[in-house]
C-alpha positions as CSV (number, residue, x, y, z in Angstrom):
1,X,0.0,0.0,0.0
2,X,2.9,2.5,0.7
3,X,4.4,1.8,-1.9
4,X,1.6,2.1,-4.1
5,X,0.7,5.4,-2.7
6,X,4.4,6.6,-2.9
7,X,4.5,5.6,-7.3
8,X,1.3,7.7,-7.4
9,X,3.2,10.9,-6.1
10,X,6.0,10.0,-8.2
11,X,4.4,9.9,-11.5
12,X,2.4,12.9,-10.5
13,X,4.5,15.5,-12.3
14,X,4.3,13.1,-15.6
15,X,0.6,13.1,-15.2
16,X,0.6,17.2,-14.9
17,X,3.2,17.2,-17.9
18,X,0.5,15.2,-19.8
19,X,-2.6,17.1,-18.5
20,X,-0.8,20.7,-19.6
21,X,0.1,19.3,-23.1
22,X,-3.6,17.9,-23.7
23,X,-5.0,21.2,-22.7
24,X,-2.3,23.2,-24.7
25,X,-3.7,20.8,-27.6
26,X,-7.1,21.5,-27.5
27,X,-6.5,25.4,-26.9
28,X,-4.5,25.1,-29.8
29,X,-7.0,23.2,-32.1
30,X,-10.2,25.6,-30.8
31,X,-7.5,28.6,-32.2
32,X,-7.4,27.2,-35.3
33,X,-11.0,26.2,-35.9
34,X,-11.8,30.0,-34.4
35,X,-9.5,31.3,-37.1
36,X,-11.1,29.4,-40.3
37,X,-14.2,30.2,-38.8
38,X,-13.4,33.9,-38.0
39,X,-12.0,34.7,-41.8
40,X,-14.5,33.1,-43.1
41,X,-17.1,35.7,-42.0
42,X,-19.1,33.8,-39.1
43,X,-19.5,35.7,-36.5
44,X,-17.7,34.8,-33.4
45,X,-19.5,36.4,-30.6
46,X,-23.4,36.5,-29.7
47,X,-25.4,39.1,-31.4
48,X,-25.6,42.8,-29.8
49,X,-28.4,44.1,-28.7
50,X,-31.2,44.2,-32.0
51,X,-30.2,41.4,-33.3
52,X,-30.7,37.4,-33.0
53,X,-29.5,34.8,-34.3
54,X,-31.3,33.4,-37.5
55,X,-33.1,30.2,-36.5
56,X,-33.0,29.0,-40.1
57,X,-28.9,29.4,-39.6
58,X,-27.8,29.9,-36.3
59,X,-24.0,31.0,-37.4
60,X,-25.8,34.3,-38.5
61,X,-27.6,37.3,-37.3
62,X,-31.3,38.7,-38.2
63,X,-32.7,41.8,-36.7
64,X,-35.1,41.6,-33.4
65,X,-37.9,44.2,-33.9
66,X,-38.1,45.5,-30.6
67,X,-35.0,46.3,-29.4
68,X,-33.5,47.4,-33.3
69,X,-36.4,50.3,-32.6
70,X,-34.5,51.6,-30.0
71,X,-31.5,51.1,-31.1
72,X,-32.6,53.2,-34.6
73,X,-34.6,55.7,-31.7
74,X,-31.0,56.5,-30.1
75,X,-29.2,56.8,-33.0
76,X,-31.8,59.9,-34.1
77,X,-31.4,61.0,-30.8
78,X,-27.9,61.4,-31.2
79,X,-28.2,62.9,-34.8
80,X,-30.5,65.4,-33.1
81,X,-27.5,66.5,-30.7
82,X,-28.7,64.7,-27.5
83,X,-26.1,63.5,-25.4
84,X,-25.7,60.1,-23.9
85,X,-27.3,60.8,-20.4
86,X,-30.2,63.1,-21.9
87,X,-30.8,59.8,-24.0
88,X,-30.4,57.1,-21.2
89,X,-32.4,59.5,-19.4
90,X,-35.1,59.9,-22.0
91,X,-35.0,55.4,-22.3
92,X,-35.8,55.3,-18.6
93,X,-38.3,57.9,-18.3
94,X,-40.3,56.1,-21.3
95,X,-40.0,52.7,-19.3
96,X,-37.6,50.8,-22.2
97,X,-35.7,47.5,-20.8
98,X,-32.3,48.0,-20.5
99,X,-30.5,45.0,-22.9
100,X,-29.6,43.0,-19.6
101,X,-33.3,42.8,-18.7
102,X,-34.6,42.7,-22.2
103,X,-32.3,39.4,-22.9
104,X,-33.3,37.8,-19.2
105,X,-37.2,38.8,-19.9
106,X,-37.0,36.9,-23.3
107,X,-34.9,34.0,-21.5
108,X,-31.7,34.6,-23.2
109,X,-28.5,34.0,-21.4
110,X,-25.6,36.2,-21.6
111,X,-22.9,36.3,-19.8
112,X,-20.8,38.7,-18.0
113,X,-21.7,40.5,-14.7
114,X,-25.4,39.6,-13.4
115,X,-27.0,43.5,-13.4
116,X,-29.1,44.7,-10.1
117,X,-30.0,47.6,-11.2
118,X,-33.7,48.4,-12.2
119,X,-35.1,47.3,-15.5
120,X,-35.6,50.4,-17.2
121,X,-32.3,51.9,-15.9
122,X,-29.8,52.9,-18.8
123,X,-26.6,53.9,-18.0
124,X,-24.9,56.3,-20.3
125,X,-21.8,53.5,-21.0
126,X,-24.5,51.5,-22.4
127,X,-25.6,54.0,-25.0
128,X,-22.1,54.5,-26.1
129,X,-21.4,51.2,-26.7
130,X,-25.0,50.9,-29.0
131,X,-23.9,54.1,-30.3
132,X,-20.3,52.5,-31.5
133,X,-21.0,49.5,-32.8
134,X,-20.4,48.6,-36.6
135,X,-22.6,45.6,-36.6
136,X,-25.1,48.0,-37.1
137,X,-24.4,48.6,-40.2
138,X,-25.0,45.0,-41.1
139,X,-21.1,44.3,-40.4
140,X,-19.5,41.2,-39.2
141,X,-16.3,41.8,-37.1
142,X,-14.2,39.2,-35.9
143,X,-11.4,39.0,-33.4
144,X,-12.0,42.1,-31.4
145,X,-10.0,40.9,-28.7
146,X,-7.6,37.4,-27.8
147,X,-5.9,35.9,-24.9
148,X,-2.5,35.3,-24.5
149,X,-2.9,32.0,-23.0
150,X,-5.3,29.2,-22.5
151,X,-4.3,29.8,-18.8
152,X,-5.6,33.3,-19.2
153,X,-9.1,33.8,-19.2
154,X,-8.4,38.2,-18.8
155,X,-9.0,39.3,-22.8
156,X,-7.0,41.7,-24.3
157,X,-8.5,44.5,-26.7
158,X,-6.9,43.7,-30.3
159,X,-5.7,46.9,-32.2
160,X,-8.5,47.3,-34.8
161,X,-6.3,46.9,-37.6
162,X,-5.4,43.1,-36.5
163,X,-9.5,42.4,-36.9
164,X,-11.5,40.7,-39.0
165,X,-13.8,43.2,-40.7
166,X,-16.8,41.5,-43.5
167,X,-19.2,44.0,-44.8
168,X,-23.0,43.6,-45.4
169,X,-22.8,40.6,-44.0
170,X,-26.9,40.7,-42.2
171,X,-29.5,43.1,-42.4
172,X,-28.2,46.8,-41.4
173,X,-30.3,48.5,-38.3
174,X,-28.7,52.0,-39.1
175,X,-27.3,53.0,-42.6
176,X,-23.7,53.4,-42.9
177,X,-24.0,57.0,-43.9
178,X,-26.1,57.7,-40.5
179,X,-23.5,55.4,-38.6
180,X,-20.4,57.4,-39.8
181,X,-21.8,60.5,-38.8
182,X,-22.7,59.7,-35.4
183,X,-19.1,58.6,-35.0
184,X,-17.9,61.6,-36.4
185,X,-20.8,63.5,-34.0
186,X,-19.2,61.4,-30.5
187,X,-15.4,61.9,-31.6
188,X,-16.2,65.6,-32.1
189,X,-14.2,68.2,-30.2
190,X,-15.3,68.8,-26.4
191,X,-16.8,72.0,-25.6
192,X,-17.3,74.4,-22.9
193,X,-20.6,73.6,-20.9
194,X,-23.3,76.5,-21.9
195,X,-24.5,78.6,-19.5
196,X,-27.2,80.6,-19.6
197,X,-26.4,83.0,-21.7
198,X,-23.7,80.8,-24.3
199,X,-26.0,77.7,-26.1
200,X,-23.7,75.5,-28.2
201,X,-24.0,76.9,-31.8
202,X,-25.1,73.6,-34.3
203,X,-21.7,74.6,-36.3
204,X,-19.5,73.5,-33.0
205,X,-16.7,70.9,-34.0
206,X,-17.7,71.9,-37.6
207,X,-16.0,74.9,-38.6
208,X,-12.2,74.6,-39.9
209,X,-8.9,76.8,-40.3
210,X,-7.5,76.3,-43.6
211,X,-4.4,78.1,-42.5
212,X,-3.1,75.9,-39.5
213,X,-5.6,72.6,-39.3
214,X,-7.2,73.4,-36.2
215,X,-10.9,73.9,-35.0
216,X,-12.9,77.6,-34.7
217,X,-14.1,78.2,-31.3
218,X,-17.6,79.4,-30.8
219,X,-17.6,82.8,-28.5
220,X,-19.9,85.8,-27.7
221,X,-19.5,89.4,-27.4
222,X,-19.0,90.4,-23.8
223,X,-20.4,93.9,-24.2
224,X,-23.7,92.4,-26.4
225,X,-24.6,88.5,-25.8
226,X,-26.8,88.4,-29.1
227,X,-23.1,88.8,-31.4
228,X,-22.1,85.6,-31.7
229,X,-19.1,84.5,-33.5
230,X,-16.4,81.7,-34.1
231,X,-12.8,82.6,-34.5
232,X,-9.4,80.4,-34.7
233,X,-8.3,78.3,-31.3
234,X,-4.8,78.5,-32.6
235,X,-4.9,82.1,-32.8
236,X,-6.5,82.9,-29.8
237,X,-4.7,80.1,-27.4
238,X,-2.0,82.9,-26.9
239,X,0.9,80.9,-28.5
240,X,-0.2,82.3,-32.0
241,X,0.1,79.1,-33.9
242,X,-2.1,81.4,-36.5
243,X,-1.4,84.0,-38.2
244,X,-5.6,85.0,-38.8
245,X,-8.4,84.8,-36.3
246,X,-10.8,83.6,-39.1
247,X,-13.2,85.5,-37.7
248,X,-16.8,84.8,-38.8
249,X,-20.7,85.6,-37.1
250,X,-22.5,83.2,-36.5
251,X,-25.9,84.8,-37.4
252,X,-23.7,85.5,-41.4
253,X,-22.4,81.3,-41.6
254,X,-26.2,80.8,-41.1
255,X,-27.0,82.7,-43.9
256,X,-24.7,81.9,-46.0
257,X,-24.9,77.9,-45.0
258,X,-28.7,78.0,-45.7
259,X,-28.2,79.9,-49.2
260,X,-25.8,76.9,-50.3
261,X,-28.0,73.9,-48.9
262,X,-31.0,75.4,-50.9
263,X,-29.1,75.9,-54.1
264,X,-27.5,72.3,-53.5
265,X,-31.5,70.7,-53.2
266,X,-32.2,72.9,-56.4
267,X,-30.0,71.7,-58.0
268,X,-30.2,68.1,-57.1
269,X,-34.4,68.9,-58.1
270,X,-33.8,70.1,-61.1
271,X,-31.0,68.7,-62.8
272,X,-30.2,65.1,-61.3
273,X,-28.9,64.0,-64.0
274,X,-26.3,66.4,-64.3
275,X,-26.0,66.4,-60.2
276,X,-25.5,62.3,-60.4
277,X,-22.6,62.9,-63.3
278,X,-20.9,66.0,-61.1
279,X,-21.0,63.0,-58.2
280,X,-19.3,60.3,-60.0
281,X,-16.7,62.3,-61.8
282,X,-13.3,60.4,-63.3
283,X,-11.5,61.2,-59.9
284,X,-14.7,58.6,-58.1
285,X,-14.2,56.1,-61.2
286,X,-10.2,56.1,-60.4
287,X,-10.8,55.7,-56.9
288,X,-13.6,52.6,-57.2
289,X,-10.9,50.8,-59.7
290,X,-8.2,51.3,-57.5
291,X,-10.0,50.2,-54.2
292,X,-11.5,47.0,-56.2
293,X,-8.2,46.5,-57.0
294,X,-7.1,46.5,-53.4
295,X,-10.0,44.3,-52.4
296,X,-9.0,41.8,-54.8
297,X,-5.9,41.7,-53.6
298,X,-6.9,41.1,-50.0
299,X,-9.4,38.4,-50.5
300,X,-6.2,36.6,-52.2
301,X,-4.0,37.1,-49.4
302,X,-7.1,36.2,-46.9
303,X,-7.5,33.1,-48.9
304,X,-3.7,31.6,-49.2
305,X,-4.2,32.4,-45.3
306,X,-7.0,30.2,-44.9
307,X,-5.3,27.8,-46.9
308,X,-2.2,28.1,-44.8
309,X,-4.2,27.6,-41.9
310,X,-5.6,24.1,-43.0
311,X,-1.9,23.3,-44.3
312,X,-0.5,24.2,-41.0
313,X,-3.7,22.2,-38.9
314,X,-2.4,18.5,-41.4
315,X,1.3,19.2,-40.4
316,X,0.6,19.2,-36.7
317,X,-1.6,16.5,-37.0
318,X,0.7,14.3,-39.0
319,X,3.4,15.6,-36.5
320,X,1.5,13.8,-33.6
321,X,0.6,10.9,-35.1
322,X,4.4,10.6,-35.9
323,X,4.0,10.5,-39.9
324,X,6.6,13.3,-40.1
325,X,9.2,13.7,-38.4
326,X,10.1,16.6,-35.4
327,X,12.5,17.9,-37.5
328,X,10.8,18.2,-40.6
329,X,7.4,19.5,-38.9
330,X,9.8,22.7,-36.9
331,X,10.9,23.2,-40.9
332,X,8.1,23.1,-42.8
333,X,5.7,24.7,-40.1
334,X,8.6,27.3,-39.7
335,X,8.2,28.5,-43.5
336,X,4.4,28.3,-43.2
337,X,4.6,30.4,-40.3
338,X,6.7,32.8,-41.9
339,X,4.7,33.3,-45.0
340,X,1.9,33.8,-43.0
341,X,3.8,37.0,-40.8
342,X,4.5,38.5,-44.0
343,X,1.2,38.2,-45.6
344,X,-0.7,39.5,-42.0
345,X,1.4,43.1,-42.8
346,X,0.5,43.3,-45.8
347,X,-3.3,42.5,-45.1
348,X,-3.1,44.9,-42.3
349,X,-2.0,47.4,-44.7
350,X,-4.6,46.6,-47.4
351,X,-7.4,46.8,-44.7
352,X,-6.2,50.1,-43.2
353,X,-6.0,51.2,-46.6
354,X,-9.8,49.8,-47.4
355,X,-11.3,51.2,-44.2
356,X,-10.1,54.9,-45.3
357,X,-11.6,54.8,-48.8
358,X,-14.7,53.2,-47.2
359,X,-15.4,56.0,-45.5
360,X,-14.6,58.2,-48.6
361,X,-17.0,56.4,-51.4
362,X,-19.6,58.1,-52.5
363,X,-23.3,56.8,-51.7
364,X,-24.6,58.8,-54.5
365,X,-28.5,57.2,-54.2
366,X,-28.6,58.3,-50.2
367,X,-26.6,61.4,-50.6
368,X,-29.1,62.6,-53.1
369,X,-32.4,61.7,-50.7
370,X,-30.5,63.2,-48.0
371,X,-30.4,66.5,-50.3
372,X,-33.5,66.5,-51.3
373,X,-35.3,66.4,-47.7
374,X,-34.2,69.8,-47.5
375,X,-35.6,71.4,-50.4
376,X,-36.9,74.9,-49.6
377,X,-35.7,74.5,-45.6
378,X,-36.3,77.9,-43.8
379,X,-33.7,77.2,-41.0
380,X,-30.2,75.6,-40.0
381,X,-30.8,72.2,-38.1
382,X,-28.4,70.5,-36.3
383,X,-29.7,67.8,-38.0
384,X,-29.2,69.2,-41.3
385,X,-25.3,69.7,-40.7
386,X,-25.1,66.8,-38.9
387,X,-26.8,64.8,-42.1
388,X,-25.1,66.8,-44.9
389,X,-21.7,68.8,-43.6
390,X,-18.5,66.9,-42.8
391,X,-17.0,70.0,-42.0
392,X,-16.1,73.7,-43.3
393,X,-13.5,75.9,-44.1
394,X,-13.5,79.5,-42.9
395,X,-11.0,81.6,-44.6
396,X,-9.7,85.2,-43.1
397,X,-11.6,88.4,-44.8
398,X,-9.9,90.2,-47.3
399,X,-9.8,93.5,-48.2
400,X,-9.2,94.0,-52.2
401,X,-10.6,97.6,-53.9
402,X,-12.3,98.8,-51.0
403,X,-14.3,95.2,-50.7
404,X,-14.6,93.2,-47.7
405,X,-14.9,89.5,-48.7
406,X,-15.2,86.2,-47.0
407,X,-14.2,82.7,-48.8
408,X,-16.4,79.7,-47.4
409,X,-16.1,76.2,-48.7
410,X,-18.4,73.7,-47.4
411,X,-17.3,69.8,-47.5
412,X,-20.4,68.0,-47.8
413,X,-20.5,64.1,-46.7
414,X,-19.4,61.8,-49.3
415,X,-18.9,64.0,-52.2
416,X,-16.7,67.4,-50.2
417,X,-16.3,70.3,-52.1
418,X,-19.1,71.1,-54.9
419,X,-19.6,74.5,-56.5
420,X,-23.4,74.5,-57.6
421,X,-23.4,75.6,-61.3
422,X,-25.3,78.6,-61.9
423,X,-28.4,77.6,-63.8
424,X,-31.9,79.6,-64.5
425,X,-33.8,77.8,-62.3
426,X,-31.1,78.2,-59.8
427,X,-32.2,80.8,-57.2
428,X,-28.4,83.8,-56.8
429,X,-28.2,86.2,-53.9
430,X,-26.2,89.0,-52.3
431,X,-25.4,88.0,-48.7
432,X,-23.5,90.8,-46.8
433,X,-23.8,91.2,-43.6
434,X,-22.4,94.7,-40.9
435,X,-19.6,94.3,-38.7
436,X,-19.4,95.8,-35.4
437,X,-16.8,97.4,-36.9
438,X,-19.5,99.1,-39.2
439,X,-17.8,97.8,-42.2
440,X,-20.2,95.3,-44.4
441,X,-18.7,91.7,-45.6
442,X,-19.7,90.2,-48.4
443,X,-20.0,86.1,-48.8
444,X,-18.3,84.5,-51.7
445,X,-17.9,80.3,-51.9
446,X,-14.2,79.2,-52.1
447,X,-14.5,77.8,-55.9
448,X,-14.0,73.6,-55.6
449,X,-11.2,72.3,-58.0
């Protein structure tokens, strides 16, 4: 009996050598499988909040009714310049479950921390993360985070450029248009908080110096609260980065803003044929050809990868069954591995490269409804920016034959620049506008090239 009990203590390190390599094995294995899986555009993770999964196909998402309403409900919110805890707090007041509670009343199990908080309690976290998701867009993306070990179970964040990104993959909740711009809305620059007599102007994070890069700042007159105005941060911070002050009213970029957006929907109205050419000029056809291009070019190198994978999963397998040797497995899965590094840059590159122009291509079809929606508008919406400005430059006034002048140019989402053509139909006006200076500034549109 002793010495039965004292060869059990012996051979247990051998037994915890043989436990660690079977669990290494099958951590290694579930890697693999993850990976074919993950490039091959299933989605690894449960579906977010909106969607379920497809009982017809349970590797893929459809949307859930209920929930994607909210989700499209705090999204417009967001467009409409509500901030996360005016929306959380807007969710509670009309008594909407929380995703926690929404998953637990419909008897879905999640994991992750067990909330105690009320049902109807939103948290502003919560609407940030709704309000950065991609899968919204119809979007599968894969390997958002990993673990270093299979004796880890802490996951680390994975730089976005190392993920798996597949687009149009399920049903989109928010168009990809709306998406960007909410993105663009949340990253936007941080601003004072208003007080009473200072509102946030719809133009904030909006207005641009071509001179130095940076943002204009939106101030008021000391002596007379009703002059409001936006001038240069880099020439005001005191270190005189600038050179101008880029000074321009507030109540004058409305104007002018308004005049453009109204000759834009004309436009659009009256001559879409000619708008939808101006869109998809040579320099949109050169770009599509050489993003295809690109894409093509990925998908190869995403392909040898897959098939590198499945080469790499036969070596290891002939490896422990003993059909190749230990030498000649370290060899060939040592040239597998390093053609696999090489191609990972270079389809880091190509994706990085992808996700730029993606967010440059021109969605001429929603553009053009967008447009349209604000045919004959009467007033500046922060909606209306939000929906049709990316941003806009604000040059310094010049002073040329006794003539004040301001140069504005307005890049709209997904096409920039565009100088409306002067047609009949075509409404023209004067827009000048008094200093306090007493001296009268005219508007004139930087021309696009």
């Amino acid at each position: 009996m002793i010495t039965g009990f004292s060869a059990f203590f012996k051979n247990l390190p051998e037994q915890h050598r043989f436990n660690e390599y079977y669990a290494r094995d099958i951590s290694k294995k579930r890697k693999i499988v993850n990976k074919l899986k993950g490039n091959s555009g299933i989605p690894l993770s449960p579906p977010p909040y909106g969607y379920i999964k497809d009982p017809d196909n349970p590797k893929f998402w459809i949307i859930d009714p209920e929930p994607a309403e909210v989700v499209r409900r705090i999204y417009r919110m967001a467009l409409d310049g509500y901030g996360l805890a005016e929306i959380a707090a807007a969710l509670e007041r009309d008594g909407v479950f929380n995703p926690t509670y929404y998953w637990r009343s419909k008897g879905t199990s999640r994991g992750g921390s067990k909330s105690t908080v009320e049902p109807t309690k939103w948290g502003h976290t919560t609407v940030k993360k709704i309000l950065t998701l991609q899968e919204y867009c119809g979007d599968v993306i894969n390997f958002k985070s990993y673990s270093k070990s299979y004796k880890m179970k802490k996951r680390i964040e994975n730089p976005e450029e190392n993920r798996a990104i597949f687009l149009n993959v399920h049903e989109a909740i928010i168009d990809r248009a709306t998406w960007e711009k909410v993105q663009s809305i949340t990253r936007g620059t941080r601003r004072k908080r208003p007080t009473v007599s200072q509102e946030p102007s719809v133009f904030s994070g909006y207005l641009k110096c071509p001179e130095c890069g940076g943002n204009l700042n939106f101030h008021f007159n000391q002596g007379n609260h009703a002059i409001k105005f936006f001038s240069c941060q880099n020439h005001n911070s005191g270190l005189r980065k600038c050179s101008k002050t880029h000074y321009i009213r507030l109540e004058f970029l409305e104007r002018v803003v308004l005049y453009e957006v109204n000759r834009l929907a004309c436009f659009a109205n009256e001559y879409e044929d000619d708008f939808i050419k101006a869109m998809m000029g040579r320099s949109a056809k050169v770009t599509e050809n050489e993003r295809a291009r690109k894409q093509r070019e990925l998908d190869g190198l995403l392909a040898r990868d897959k098939e590198l994978d499945g080469l790499f999963e036969r070596l290891y397998e002939d490896n422990v069954s003993q059909k190749i040797s230990d030498a000649r497995f370290a060899k060939m899965s040592q040239r597998y591995e390093q053609e696999q590094g090489e191609n990972a840059k270079r389809i880091k590159a190509l994706r990085l490269e992808l996700k730029k122009s993606e967010g440059q291509r021109m969605d001429i079809d929603t553009f053009l409804e967008t447009v349209r929606r604000y045919t004959n508008a009467k007033e500046i919406t922060r909606r209306m920016v939000a929906e049709l400005i990316d941003h806009i430059d604000v040059y310094h006034v010049e002073k040329q034959g006794g003539v004040t002048t301001q140069h504005i140019t307005i890049y709209y989402n997904c096409i920039g620049p565009f100088s409306v053509p002067d047609r009949r139909a075509i409404p023209k006006a004067e827009i000048t506008m008094d200093t306090r200076k007493g001296v009268a500034v005219s508007y004139s549109p930087e021309r696009a090239g």
